[in-house]
C-alpha positions in Angstrom: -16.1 -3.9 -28.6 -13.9 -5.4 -31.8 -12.3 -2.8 -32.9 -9.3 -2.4 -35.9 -5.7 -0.9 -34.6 -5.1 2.8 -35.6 -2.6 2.5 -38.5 -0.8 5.1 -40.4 -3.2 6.8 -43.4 -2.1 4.2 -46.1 -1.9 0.9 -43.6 -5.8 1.8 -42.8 -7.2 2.2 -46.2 -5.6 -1.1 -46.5 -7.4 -2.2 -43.4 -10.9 -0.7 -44.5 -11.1 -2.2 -47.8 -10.3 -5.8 -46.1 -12.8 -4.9 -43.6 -15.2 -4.3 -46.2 -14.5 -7.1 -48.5 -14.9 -9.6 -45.5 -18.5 -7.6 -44.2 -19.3 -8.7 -48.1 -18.3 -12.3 -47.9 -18.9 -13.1 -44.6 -22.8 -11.3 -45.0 -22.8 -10.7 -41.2 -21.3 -10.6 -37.8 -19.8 -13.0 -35.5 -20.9 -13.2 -31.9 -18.3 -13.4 -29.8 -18.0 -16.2 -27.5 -16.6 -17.2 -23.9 -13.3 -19.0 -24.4 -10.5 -17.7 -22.9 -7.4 -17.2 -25.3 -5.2 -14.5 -23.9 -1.6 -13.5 -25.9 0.3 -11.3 -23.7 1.0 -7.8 -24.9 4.7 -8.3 -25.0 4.6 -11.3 -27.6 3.4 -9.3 -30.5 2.2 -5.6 -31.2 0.0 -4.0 -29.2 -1.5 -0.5 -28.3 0.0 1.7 -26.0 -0.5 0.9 -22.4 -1.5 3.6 -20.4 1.0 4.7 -17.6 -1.2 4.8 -14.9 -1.6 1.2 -15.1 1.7 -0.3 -16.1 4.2 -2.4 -13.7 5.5 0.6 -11.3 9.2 1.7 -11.6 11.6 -0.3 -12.9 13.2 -2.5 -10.2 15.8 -5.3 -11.4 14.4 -7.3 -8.4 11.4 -8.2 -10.3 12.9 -9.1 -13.6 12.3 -12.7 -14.7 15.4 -14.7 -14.6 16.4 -15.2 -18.6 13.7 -13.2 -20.0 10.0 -13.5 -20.7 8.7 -16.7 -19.4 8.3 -19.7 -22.3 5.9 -22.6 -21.9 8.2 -24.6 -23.7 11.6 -23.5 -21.9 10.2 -24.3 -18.5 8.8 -27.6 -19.3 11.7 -28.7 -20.6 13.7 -27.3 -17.5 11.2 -29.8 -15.2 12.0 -32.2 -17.3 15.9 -32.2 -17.0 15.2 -31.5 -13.2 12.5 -34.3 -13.1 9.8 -31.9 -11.7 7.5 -33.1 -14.4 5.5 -35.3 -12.2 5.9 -33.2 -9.1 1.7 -32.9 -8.5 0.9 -35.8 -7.1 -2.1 -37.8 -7.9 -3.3 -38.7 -4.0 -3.2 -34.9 -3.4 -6.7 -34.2 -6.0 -9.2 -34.5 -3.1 -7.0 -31.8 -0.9 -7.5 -29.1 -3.5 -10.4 -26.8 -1.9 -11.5 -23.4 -3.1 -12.9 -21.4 -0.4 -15.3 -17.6 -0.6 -15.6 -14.6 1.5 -17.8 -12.0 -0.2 -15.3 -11.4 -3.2 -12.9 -13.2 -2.4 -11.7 -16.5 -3.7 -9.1 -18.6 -3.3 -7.3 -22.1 -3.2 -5.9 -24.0 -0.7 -3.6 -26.6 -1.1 -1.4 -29.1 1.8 1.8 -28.1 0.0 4.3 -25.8 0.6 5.1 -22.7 -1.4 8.2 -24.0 -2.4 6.7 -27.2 -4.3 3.9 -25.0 -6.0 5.8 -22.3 -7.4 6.9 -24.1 -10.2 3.3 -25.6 -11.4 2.1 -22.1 -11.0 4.5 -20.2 -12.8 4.3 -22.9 -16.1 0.5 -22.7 -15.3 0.4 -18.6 -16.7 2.9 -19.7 -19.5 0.4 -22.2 -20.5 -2.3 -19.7 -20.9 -0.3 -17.5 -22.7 0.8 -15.1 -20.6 4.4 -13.5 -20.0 5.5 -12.7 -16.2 6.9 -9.4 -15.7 7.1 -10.0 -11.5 8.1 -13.0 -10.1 9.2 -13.3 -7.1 9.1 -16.9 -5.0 10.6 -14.6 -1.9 8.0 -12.9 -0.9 5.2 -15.3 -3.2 3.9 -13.0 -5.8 4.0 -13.4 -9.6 2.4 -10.9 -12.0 2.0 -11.6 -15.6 1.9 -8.7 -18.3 -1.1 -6.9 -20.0 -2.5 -9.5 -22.2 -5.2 -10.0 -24.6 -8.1 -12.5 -24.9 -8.2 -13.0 -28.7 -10.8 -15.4 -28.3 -13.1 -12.2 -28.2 -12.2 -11.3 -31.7 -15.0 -12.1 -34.3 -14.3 -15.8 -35.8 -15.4 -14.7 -39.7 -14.0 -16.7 -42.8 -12.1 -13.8 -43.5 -10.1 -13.7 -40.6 -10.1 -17.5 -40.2 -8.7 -17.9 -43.9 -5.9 -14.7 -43.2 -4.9 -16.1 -39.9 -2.2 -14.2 -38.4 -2.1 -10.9 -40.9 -5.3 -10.2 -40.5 -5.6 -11.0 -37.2 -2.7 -8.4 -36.6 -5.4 -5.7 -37.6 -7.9 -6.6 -34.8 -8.2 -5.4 -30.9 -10.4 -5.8 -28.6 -10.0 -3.0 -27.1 -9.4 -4.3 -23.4 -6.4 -5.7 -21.9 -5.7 -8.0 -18.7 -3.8 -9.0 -15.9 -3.3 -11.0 -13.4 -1.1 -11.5 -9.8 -0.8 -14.8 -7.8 -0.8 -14.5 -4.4 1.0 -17.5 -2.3 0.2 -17.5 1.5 2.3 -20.4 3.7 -0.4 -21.1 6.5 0.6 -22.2 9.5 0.3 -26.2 8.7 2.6 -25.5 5.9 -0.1 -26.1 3.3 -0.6 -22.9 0.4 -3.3 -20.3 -0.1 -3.1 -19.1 -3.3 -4.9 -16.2 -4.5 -5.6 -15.1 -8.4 -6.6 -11.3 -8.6 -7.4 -9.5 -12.2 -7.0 -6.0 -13.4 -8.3 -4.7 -16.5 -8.8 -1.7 -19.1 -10.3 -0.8 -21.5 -10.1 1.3 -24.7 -12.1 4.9 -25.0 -12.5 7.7 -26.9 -11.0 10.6 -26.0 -12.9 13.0 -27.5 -16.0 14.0 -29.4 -14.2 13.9 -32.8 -13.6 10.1 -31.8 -10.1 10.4 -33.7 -8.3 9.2 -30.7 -8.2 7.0 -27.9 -7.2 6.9 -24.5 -7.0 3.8 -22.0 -8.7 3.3 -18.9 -9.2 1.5 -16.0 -12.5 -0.8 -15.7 -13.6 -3.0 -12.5 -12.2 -6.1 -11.7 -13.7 -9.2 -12.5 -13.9 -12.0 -10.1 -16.1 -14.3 -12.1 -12.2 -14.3 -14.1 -10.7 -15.0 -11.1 -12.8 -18.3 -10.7 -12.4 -19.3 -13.8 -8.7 -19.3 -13.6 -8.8 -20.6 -10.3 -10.4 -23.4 -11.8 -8.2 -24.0 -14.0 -5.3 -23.8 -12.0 -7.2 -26.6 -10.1 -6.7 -28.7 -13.4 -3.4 -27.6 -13.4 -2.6 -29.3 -9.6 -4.2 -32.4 -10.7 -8.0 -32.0 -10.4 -10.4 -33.4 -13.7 -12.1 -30.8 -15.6 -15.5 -32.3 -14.7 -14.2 -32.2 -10.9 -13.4 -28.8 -10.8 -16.6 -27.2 -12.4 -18.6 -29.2 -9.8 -16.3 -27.7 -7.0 -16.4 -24.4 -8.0 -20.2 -24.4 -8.6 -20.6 -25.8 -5.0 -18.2 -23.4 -3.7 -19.6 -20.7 -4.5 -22.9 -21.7 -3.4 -21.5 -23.1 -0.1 -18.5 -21.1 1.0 -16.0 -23.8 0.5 -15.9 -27.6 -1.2 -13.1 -30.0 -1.2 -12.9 -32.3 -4.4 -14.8 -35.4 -3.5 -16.7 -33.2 -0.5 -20.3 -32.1 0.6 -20.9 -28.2 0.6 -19.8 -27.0 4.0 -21.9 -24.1 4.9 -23.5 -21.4 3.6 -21.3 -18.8 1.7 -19.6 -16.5 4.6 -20.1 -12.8 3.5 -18.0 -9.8 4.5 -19.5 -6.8 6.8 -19.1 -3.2 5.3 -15.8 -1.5 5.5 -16.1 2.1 6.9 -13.8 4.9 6.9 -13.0 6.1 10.1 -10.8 8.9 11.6 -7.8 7.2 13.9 -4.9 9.5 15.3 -6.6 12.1 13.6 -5.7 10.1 10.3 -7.8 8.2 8.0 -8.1 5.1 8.5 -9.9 1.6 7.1 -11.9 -0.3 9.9 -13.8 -4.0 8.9 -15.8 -5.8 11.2 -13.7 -9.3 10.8 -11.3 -11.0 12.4 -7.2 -10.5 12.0 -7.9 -13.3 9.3 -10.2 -12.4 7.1 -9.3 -8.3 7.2 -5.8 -9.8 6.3 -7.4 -11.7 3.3 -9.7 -8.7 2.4 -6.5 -6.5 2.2 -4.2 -8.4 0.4 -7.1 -8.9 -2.1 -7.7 -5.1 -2.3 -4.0 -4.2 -2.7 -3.9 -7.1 -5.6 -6.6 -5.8 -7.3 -6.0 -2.0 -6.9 -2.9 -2.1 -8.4 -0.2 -1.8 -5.5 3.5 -3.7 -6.1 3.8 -5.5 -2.6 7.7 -5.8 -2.3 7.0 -7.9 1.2 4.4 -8.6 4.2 4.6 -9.3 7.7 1.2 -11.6 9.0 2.6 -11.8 12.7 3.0 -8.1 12.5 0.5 -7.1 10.1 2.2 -5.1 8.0 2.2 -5.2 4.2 5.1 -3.0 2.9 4.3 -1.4 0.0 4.8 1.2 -3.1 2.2 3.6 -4.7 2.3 6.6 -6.9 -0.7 8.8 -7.7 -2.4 8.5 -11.1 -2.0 11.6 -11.9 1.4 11.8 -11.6 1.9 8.4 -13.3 0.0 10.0 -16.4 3.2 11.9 -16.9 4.9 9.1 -17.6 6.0 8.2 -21.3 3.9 5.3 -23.0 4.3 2.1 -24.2 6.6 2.9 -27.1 8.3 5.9 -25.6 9.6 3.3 -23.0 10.8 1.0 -25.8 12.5 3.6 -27.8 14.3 5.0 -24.4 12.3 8.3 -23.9 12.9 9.7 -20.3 10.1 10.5 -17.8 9.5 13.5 -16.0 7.1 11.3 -13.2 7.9 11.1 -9.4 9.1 7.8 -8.2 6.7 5.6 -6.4 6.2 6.3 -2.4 7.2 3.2 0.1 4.5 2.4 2.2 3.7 0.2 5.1 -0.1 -1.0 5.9 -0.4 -1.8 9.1 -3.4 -4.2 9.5 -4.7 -3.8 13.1 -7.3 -6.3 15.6 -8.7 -4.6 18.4 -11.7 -7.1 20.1 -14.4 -7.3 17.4 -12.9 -4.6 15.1 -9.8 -4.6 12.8 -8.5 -1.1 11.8 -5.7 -0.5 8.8 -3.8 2.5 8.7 -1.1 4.0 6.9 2.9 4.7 7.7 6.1 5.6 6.1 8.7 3.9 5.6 9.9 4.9 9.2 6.8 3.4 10.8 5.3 7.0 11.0 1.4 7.6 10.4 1.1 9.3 6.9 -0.5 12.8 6.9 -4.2 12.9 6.3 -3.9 13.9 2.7 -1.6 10.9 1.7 -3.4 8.3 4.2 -7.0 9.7 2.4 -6.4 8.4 -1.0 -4.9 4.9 -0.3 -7.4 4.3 2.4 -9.9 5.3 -0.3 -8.6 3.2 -2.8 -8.9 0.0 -0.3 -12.3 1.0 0.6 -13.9 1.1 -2.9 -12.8 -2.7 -3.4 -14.2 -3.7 -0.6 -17.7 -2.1 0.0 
């Protein structure tokens, strides 16, 4: 839902008398549509983000090199480098998107190495700002971000333009990580997974608001896989026809037939191992690998590396509630301290036995978690992917 900014007593009768005088001359509401137009949260004011769902704790390793990321500094660093052309135009009909039960993701015959760069300009393009990037271990994260193009398009607004579209949210905020996976013919699987929130009222007074977290969207996720097809060279019209026959079929090269029928994932369960809890899916070492990467993406866990021959995903994590403690958006800009544990090392140890693949929890030593610690990540895992 559109909604205007809370503003100090004399900024919102300002707002509520514009509000009114544009309900008068526009004579009624705008539908919203479906574009996407996102502007990141850190290029311009925003509402406070809640704690529980901000980058974890501060870790210089993660920092962008120079700053935010800028569409226009980047292309002109290709440029100078002569990386402008680096997506070859022989290399379209390669570009496949594949689907297992939620999951989606692109597969490319190039190396890591050689994509990073078309990637990383690709969230600059669409108006995001990185705040993890990190060609090492092949994850990039971009900031909380807004897609404006959900604001109402009245003449009000249209003939303000930017100061009265200051006074407009609405009242949701995303983000996205990349996931880059070397396969073992040194092509790229990339993988796009979304987060999102969304604005409530805290109380029955309504007077204030609070932010929470809302379910993940993968019909976002295809549409930005999409377009990072068009991005790597495919045509607009190619891509919508192979994402519509992907999804239908399970996986469609541009220029291809629909393989087979879309592959589905069988139910995770939570099991007792070691007198633990653990995560056990009926898949292969593969696909339980894809499934948990996916679920980590989208759950909100800051993979600092991974392991495929070992199966190991090292992670960190902090509780909810204890990141509630933390300060919010603008008590971190003006410098206020934090009372909130730091985030807890992990390592997910992702487990084939025959027909069964079981993922349990460990320290940082390689030690299985108690049962209280291992119960909520395991849980956490699970609820993405039932």
């Amino acid at each position: 839902m559109t909604r205007l900014i809370p503003m100090s007593s004399k900024s919102a009768a300002f707002t509520l008398s514009l509000a009114a005088t544009a309900a008068v001359l526009s004579g009624c509401s705008v539908l919203q549509n479906d574009k996407i137009d996102y502007k990141s949260a850190s290029r311009g004011t925003s509402l406070e983000v809640p704690p529980d769902l901000t980058q974890l704790s501060t870790d210089a390793r993660y920092n962008v090199p120079g700053g935010a990321v800028s569409a226009n500094a980047l292309l002109a660093t290709q440029i100078r480098q002569g990386e402008g052309d680096r997506v070859a135009s022989d290399q379209v009909a390669d570009v496949q998107i594949h689907r297992e039960g939620n999951v989606r993701w692109l597969s490319v015959p190039r190396a890591p190495d050689v994509l990073w760069e078309p990637v990383r300009q690709f969230w600059a393009d669409n108006g995001f700002v990185l705040v993890m990037d990190q060609a090492a271990i092949g994850i990039m994260e971009t900031d909380w971000a807004e897609n404006r193009a959900k604001l109402p398009q009245d003449f009000i607004r249209n003939s303000l333009g930017r100061v009265l579209d200051s006074l407009y949210s609405t009242g949701e905020r995303d983000k996205f990580r990349t996931r880059l996976e070397r396969r073992s013919d040194g092509g790229t699987d990339i993988y796009i997974t979304h987060r999102g929130m969304v604005e409530e009222y805290s109380n029955r007074a309504q007077d204030s608001t609070i932010w929470v977290p809302r379910d993940a969207d993968p019909e976002l996720e295809t549409e930005f896989l999409r377009r990072l097809m068009v991005q790597l060279g495919v045509s607009e019209e190619q891509s919508n026809a192979i994402v519509q026959a992907g999804l239908a079929s399970g996986s469609v090269t541009a220029g291809a037939a629909p393989s087979s029928a879309a592959s589905t994932f069988a139910a995770a369960r939570m099991v007792t191992l070691d007198a633990v809890p653990a995560l056990e899916l009926q898949d292969d070492f593969d696909r339980a690998w894809r499934r948990v990467g996916t679920a980590l993406d989208r759950t909100g866990f800051t993979v600092e590396d991974r392991d495929r021959s070992q199966g190991l995903y090292f992670v960190r994590y902090i509780a909810p509630d204890a990141e509630r403690e933390k300060p919010g958006f603008f008590g971190r800009v003006f410098g206020q301290g934090s009372s909130a544990p730091a985030p807890v090392r992990y390592r997910l140890v992702v487990k084939n036995q025959g027909q069964l693949t079981h993922v349990q929890v460990q320290d940082e030593a390689g030690n299985l978690v108690p049962a209280g610690q291992a119960q909520g990540i395991i849980k956490l895992l699970y609820e993405d992917m039932r």
